[in-house]
N, C-alpha and C positions, 0 to 999 in steps of 0.2 A: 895746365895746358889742355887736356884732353880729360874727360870723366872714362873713365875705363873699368873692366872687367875683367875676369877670370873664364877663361874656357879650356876644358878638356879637348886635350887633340890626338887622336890616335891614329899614325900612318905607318905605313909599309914602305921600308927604304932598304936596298939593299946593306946584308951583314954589315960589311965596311963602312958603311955609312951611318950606318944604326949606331955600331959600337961608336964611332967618334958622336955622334950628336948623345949617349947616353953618359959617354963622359965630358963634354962641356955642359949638361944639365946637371950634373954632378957638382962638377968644378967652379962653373960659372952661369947661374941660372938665369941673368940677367943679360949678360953678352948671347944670350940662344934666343932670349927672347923680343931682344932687339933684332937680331937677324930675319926674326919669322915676321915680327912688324915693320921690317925695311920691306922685305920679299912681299907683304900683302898689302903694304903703302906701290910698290911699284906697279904690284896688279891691276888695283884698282885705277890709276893714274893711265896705265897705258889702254884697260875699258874705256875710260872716260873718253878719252884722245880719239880711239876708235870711232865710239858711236857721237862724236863731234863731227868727225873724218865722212862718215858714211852720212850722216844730214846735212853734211855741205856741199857733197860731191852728188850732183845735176844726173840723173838716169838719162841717157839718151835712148828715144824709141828706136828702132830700125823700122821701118815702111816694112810692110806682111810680104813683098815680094822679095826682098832681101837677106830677110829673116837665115840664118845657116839652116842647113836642109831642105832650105826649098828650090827646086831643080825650075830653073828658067828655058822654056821652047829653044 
């Protein structure tokens, strides 16, 4: 399906969390790292979405006398 890799990943998670992610790497090293390629398959999808989102959506100028901040006589 995919050609894949091996990466080293070192994060900082609070205790409680550390301990259970150190015991399902333990237990089950493949159910953890399907979680971490769910979570960075979502990532990347909801980037993409984004910068789709932001080059379809039209800037609208405001005319210089309109502009916020600018105090009208």
């Amino acid at each position: 399906m995919w050609n894949t890799r091996s990466v080293q990943l070192n994060v900082r998670l609070p205790q409680d969390i550390a301990a259970e992610a150190e015991e399902v790497q333990r237990s089950d090293p493949d159910f953890l790292s399907r979680i971490i390629q769910y979570g960075l398959t979502r990532r990347a999808i909801y980037h993409s979405l984004r910068e789709v989102e932001q080059r379809d959506t039209p800037v609208t100028a405001l005319p210089a006398d309109s502009a916020p901040g600018f105090l009208q006589p």
